[in-house]
N, C-alpha and C positions, 0 to 999 in steps of 0.2 A: 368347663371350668368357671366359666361366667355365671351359671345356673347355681353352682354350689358355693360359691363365694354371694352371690347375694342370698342366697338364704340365710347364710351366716353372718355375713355383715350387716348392709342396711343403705347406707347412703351412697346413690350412684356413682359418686367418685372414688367413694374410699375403695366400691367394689373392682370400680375398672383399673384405680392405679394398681390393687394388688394381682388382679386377673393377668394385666400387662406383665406386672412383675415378675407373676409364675412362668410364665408362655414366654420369657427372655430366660431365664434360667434354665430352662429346658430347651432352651433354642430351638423353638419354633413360631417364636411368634410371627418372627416377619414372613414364613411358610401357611400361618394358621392365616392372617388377614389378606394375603394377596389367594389364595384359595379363595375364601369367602366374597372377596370385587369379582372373582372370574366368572364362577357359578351366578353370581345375581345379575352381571353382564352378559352371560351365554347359558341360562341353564343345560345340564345332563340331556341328549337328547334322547337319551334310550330312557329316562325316566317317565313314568305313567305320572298324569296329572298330581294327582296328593301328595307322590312321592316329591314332585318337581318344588310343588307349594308348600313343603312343611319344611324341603332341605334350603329354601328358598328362607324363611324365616328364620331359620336357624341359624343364618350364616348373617341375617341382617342383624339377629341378635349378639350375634360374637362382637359382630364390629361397631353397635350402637355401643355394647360393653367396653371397649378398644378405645373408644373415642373417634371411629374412623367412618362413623356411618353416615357424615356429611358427604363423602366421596360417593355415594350411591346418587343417583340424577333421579330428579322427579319423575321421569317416565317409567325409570325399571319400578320405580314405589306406586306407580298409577296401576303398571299391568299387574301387579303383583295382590292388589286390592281388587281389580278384578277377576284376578283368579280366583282368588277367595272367596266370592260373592257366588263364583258358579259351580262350586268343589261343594259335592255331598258329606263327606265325610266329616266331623265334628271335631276329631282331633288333630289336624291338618288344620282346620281353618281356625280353629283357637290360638294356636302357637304363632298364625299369620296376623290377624287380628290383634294380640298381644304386644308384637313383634313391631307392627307397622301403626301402634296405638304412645310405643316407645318415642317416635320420630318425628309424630304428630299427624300420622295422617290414619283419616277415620274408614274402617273397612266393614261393609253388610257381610254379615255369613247370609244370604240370602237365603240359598238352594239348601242349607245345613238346616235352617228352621224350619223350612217347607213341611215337613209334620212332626217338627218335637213336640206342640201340644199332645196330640194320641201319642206319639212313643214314650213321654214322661210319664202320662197318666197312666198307660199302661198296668195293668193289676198284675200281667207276665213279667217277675224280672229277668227270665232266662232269654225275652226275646232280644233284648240288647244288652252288649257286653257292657261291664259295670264302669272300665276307661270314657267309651263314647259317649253311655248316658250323663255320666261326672261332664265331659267338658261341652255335650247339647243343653246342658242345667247353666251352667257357666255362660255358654253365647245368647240362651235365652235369659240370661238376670234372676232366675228364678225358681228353687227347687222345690214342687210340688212333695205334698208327705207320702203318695204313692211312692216316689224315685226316691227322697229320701229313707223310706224304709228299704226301698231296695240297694242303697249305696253303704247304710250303715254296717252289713258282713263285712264289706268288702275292703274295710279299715284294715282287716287281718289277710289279707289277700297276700299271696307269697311273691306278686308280682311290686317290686317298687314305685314304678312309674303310675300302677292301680293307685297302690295305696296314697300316693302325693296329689294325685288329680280328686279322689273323692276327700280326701279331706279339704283339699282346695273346695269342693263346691259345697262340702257340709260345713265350712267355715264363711263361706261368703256373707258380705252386707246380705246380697241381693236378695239371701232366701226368706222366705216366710218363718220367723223365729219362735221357736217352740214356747210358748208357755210367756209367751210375748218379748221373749227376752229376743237381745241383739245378737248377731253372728259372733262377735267372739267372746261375748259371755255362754253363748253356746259351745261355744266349741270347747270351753274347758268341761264343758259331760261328755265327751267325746274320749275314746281311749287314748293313750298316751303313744305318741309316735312311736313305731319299732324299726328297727333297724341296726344290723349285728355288721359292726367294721372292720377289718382283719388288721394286721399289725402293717399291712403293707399301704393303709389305707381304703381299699377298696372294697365294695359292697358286701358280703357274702353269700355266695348263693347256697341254698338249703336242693337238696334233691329236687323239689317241687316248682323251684325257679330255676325256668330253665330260659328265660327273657324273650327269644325271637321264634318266628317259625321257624328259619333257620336251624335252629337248636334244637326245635320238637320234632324237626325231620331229622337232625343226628342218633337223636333221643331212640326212636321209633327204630332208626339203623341198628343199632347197640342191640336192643330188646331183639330184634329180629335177626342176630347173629348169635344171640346166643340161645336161640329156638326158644324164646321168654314171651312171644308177641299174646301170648293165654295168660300172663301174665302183667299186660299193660296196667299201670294203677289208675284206679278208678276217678282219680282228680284230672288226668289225661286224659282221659276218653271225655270226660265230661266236658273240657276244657277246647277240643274240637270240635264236638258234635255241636256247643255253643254258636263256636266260629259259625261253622257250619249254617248256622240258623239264622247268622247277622246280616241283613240286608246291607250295613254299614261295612261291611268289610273292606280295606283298600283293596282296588283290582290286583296292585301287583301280590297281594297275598294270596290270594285264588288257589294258583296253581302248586303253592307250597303244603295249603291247606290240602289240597287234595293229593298230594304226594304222601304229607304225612297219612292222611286215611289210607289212603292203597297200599302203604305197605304193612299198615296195620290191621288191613281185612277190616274195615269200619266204615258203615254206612253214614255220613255225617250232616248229608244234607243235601240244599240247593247251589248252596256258593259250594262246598266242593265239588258237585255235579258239573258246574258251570268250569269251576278249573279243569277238571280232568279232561273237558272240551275245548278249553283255551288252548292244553297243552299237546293237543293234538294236531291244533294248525300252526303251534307255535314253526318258522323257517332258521332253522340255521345256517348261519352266515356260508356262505361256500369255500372259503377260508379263512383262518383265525389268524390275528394277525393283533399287535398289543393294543388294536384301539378299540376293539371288537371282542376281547377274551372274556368280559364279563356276558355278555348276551350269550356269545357261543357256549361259553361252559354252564349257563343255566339253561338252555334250550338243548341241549345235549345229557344234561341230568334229568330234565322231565323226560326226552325220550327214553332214557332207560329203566325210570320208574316204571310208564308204563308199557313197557316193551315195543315200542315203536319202530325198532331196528333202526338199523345204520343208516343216516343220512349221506346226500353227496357233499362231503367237505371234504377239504385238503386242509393238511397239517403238518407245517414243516421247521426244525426246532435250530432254527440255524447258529444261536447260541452257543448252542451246546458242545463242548469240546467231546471227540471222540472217546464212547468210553464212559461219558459221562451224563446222569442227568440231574437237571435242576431240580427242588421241591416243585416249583410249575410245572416243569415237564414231565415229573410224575403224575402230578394232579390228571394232566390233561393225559396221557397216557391208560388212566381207570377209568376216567369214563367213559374215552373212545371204546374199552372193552365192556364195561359195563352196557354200554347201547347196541354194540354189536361189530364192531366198527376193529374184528379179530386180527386181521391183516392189518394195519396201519399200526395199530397199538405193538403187536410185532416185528414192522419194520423199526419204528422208532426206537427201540430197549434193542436192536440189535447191538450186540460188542459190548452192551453194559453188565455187568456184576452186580446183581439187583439184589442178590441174597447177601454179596458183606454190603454192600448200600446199607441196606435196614439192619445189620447187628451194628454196623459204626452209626448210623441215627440214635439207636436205644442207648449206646454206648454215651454217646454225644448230650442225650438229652430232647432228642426232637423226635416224639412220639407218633406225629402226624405223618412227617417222612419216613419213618420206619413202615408202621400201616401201608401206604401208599405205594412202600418201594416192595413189601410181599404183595403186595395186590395186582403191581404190575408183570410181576415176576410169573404170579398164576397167571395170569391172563396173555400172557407172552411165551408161556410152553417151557420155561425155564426151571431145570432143577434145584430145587433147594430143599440143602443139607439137611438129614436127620437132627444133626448138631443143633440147629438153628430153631428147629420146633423146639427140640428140647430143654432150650437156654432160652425161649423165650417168656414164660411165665416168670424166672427167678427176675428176666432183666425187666419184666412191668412192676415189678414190687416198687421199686422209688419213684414211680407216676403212681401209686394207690393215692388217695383222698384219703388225711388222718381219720377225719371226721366219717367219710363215707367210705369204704374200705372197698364196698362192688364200684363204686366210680373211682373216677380217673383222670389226672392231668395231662395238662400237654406237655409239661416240661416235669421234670422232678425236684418233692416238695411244693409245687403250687398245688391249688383249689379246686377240685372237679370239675371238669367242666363238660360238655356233650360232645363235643367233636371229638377230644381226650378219651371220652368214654367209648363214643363210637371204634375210633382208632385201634383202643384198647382190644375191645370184641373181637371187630375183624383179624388181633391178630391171633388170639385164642383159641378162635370157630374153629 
């Protein structure tokens, strides 16, 4: 909110009164800022370094936008600078830098510069993603015409947060200005920002934006249930095999990067190499329990990517009224079977009705739960209705994507999206 209101507005006040504004209106503000003190008083500690330091930034900028980022104490802004100074990664240590440049205090990307000269100069622009070399140009002050020729495609890049960082650095003071002219006399030979708003506000994504890894392992799902993976489009493959090749990579992506490869039969590289080995010693917790469901349910999704079998975990769903499961308790109910984990995933869906589950989801509007609840169904030895195949195609029609017809929502009438799409697939196959 704070990000898109100053780009639109201008003067740090007018942005933060309206920022406050909105975030009272929608009542969360006083959720959004006591978040923001917790995290920079205790960060995540299941998070990997960059991840720690960028979400770290992010929350110092809500609340410098707030007005509340006098309540941060010098020492969380001292560690916090030097994290930054020992964090590889360029786009992590810009947003920190930015961030803690907001409140006055001055942060080295030390270990982030350590060879931007050879990676800007670079003649290869495949070897770095076009994001990290836009904000290694930005930490170093200065975009060489090697990196600039390589950042100028990327204006058209289907990715938003691409397209905002390189024009941020093809517009900087700091570059060497073409033809002697200044940065932003330059920047108007630069193409005209694009960017397609839906009625409900919100970005639109085009097939080809699909934003997280998250999303390209849904993506990868979808194509690979509906036996398409001969089929992956050629902007994907290349879009990985990239990743693949980026020494810059964040660790926690590693192993999402190489999930998505392996279910797409795709050689991609050294960092997927390296994930598909992370994800092999990755330990799952020995029981899941709500402080711990994120680690566990992502150490239990790479083991079933790559067939690692059933770990020793306990899983016990005590919420749950008899009879019944939650949208969580499905969740975690697929991938206990997905990993191997046949018994457990069967004790739990004992006594449930998993097949009207999912016709009252579709009914209902919640596509994810539907998907989830035949998946657990198959994976639990339960029969379901001929009825139910057969009324399932008519009931996906109000989740299709106007625009994109083979995609898919999560709800009916919204915007395609991968999970949706994925969802959709599985319940198709």
């Amino acid at each position: 909110m704070c990000l898109a209101l100053g780009a639109a507005k201008g003067p740090d006040a007018v942005v933060a009164a309206d920022a406050a504004q909105v975030l009272e209106r929608a009542g969360i503000r006083e959720e959004a800022e006591s978040e923001a003190l917790a995290y920079l008083r205790a960060p995540g500690p299941g998070d990997d370094p960059p991840t720690s330091l960028a979400t770290r930034a992010a929350f110092l900028q809500t609340l410098t936008c707030l007005d509340r980022d006098h309540e941060v104490d010098r020492a969380r802004l001292d560690r916090l600078a030097a994290d930054t100074a020992r964090t590889a990664e360029a786009v992590p240590v810009l947003n920190a830098v930015d961030a803690l440049r907001a409140v006055g205090v001055r942060a080295q990307a030390t270990r982030a510069l350590r060879d931007a000269g050879a990676l800007l100069g670079d003649a290869d622009c495949e070897r770095l993603d076009p994001l990290q070399r836009a904000a290694l140009a930005l930490l170093r002050g200065q975009v060489p015409e090697r990196t600039r020729a390589c950042l100028l495609p990327s204006l058209r890049d289907s990715d938003p947060q691409t397209r905002w960082m390189v024009r941020r650095a093809l517009t900087s003071p700091a570059h060497p200005a073409e033809h002697g002219q200044a940065g932003p006399e330059a920047s108007r030979q630069l193409p005209a920002p694009r960017g397609d708003i839906r009625a409900d506000g919100l970005v639109d994504k085009s097939p080809a934006q699909l934003g997280t890894l998250t999303a390209t392992y849904n993506a990868a799902r979808a194509l690979t249930a509906a036996a398409q993976q001969d089929r992956t489009p050629a902007w994907l493959e290349k879009s990985l095999r990239r990743l693949g090749r980026d020494p810059a990579i964040e660790p926690s992506d590693r192993i999402l990067l190489a999930m998505a490869c392996h279910r797409l039969a795709l050689a991609c590289g050294p960092q997927a190499d390296k994930g598909a080995k992370e994800a092999a010693r990755l330990e799952v917790p020995a029981r899941l329990n709500t402080g711990n469901q994120r680690s566990w349910y992502g150490a239990m999704a790479a083991r079933a990517e790559f067939g690692l079998g059933c770990p020793r975990t306990s899983v016990d769903l005590p919420e749950e009224r008899a009879g019944t499961l939650s949208p969580r308790a499905l969740r975690v109910v697929v991938v206990l079977a997905d990993a191997g984990c046949a018994a457990q995933a069967e004790r739990l869906t004992r006594g449930a009705d998993l097949a009207a589950r999912a016709r009252k989801a579709l009914e209902d509007g919640d596509l994810l739960t539907a998907s989830d609840a035949v998946q657990a169904a198959l994976a639990s030895a339960q029969n379901i209705p001929q009825s139910l195949w057969d009324a399932i195609p008519r009931l996906l029609e109000r989740y299709r994507d106007a625009r994109h017809p083979d995609l898919y929502a999560t709800s009916p009438g919204g915007a395609a999206t991968a999970d949706g799409t994925r969802a959709a697939y599985y319940l198709l196959a």
